[in-house]
N, C-alpha and C positions, 0 to 999 in steps of 0.2 A: 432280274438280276442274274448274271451270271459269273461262275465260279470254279477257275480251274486251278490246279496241283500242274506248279511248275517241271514237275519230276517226270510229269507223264507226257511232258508235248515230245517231240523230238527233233534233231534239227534237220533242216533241211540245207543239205550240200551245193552252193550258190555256184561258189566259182574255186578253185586253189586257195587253200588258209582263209577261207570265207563261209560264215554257217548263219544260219538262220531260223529262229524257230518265234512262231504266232504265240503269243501268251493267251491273249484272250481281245474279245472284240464287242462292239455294241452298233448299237445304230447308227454313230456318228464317230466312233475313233477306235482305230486297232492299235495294240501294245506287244509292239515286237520285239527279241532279244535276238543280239547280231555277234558273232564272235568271231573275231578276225585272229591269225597266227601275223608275227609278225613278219613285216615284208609282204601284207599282202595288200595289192590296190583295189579300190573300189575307186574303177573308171567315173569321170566326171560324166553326169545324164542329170537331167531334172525330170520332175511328173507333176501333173495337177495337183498331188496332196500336199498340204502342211502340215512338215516334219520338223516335230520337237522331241530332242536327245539328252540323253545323260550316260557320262563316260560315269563305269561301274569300277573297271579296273585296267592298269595299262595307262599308253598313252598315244596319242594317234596327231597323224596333222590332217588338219579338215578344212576342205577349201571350200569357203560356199558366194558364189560370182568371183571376184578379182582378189578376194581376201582370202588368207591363209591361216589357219588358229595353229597354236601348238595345245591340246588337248589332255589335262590329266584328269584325274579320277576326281570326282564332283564338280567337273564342269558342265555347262549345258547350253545350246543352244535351238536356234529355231531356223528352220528353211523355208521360205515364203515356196507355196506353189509356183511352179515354173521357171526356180534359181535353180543355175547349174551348181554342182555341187557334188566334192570327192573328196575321197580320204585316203588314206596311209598310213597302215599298223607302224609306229616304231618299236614297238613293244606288241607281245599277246596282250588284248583286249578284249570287254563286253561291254558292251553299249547297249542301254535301252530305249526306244522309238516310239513316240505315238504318232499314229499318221490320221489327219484328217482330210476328206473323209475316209472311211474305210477301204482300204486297199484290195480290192475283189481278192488280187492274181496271189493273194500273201493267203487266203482262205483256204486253199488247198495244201 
């Protein structure tokens, strides 16, 4: 079992109005917390993981293959491995991520 105090991770600086920080991880799924300023993009890319999210707060538009959501807070979805897939703060947002399987390059 493992057991962290969200207070103490810290984020990590991605790109402009884009933050990142690992909550905690196991053998099979890591739980990440992503904070975008608004106006900020996360270019469209896919990865081998399956990513399932939940908007915390804020509102973002999230595009995953051809499709577009308008995203507010307790909504949630799923990215199959290998679907492209991006977003756009319209608002300051936090979004929480589990990614399976565990995402090495998010461990450091």
């Amino acid at each position: 079992m493992n057991f962290q105090k969200t207070s103490e991770k810290p984020y990590t600086h991605l790109q402009p109005g884009m933050a990142r920080r690992t909550l905690v991880h196991g053998e099979r799924t890591l739980l990440a917390e992503f904070a975008f300023e608004r106006g900020a993009i996360l270019p469209s890319h896919s990865h081998p993981h399956e990513q399932t999210g939940y908007l915390v707060s804020g509102r973002m538009m999230l595009t995953i293959g051809d499709t577009e959501y308008d995203v507010h807070p307790g909504d949630a979805w799923i990215v199959p491995g290998g679907v492209l897939h991006g977003a756009q703060a319209v608002e300051d947002c936090v979004a929480v991520e589990v990614f399976s399987p565990v995402r090495e390059d998010y461990l450091t």
